[in-house]
C-alpha positions as CSV (number, residue, x, y, z in Angstrom):
1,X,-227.6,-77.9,-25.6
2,X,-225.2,-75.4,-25.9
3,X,-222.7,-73.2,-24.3
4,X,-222.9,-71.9,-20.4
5,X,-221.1,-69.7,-18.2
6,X,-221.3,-71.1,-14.7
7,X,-220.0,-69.3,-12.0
8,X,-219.0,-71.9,-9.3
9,X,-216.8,-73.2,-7.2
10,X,-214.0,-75.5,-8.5
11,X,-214.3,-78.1,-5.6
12,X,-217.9,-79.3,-5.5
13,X,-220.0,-80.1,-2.7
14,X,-219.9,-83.8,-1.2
15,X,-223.9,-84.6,-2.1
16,X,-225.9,-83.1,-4.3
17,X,-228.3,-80.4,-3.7
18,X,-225.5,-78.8,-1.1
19,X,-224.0,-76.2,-3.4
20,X,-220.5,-76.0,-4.2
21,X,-218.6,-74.9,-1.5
22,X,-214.8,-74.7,-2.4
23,X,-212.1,-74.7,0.8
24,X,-212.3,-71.2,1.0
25,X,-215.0,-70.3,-0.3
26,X,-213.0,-69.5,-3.5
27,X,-215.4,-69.0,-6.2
28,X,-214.5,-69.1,-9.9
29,X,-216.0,-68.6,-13.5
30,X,-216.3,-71.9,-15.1
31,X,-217.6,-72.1,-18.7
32,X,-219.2,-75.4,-19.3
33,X,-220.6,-76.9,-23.0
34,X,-223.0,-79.2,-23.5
35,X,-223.5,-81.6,-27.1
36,X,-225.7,-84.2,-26.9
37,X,-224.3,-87.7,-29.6
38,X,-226.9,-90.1,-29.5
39,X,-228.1,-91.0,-25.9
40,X,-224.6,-89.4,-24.5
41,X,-224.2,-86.2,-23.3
42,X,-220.0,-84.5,-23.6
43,X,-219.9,-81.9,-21.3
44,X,-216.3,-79.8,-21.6
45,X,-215.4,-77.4,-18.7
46,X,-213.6,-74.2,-18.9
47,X,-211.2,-72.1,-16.6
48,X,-211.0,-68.9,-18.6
49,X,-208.2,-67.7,-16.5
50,X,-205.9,-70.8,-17.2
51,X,-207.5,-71.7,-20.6
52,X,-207.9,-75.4,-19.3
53,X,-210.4,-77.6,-20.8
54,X,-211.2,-81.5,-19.7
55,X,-214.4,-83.3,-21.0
56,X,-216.4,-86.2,-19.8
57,X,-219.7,-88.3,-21.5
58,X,-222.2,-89.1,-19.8
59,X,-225.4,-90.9,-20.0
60,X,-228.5,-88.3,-21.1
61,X,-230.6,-89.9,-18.3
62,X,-227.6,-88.9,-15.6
63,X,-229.3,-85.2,-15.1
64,X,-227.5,-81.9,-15.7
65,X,-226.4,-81.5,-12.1
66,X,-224.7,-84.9,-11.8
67,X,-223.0,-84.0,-14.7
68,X,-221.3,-81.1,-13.9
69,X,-220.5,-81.7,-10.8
70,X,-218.0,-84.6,-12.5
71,X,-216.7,-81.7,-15.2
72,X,-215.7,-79.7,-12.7
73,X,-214.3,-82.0,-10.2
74,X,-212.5,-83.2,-13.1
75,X,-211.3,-79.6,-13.8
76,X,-210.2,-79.3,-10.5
77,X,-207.8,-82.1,-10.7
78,X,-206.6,-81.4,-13.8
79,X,-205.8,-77.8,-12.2
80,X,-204.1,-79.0,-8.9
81,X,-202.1,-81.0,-10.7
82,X,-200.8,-78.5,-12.9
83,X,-200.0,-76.3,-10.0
84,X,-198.3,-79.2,-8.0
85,X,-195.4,-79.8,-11.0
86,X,-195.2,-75.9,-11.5
């Protein structure tokens, strides 16, 4: 577990396995980092452009993909509403 630069979309996909396909097709850097506590895995994702971070745990046994899918539609919240009260 460690650090990883991801470049994807900020607005996943609706199933897995599909991609991430943002409106657009607006594609972003997202830097995503991985520690494992116990059976729990904290994944924190990145927008180097706006320096916003948001975690999330999740269980070990949930699978890398399912994962970041929820850091980064997490992100993406976190971003729209920033930009909705600017």
């Amino acid at each position: 577990m460690g650090f990883y630069v991801v470049s994807s979309s900020l607005t996943p996909g609706p199933a897995l396995g599909e991609g991430c396909g943002g409106s657009m097709g607006d594609r972003r850097e997202v830097i995503l980092e991985y520690q494992q506590i116990g059976n729990a895995v904290r994944v924190a994702a990145i927008d180097p452009d706006t320096l916003t971070e948001v975690s999330i745990m999740g269980s070990a046994s949930a699978g890398i993909e399912v994962l970041n899918r929820i850091a980064i539609q997490k992100l993406n919240y976190v971003l729209e509403k920033q930009r909705s009260s600017a």
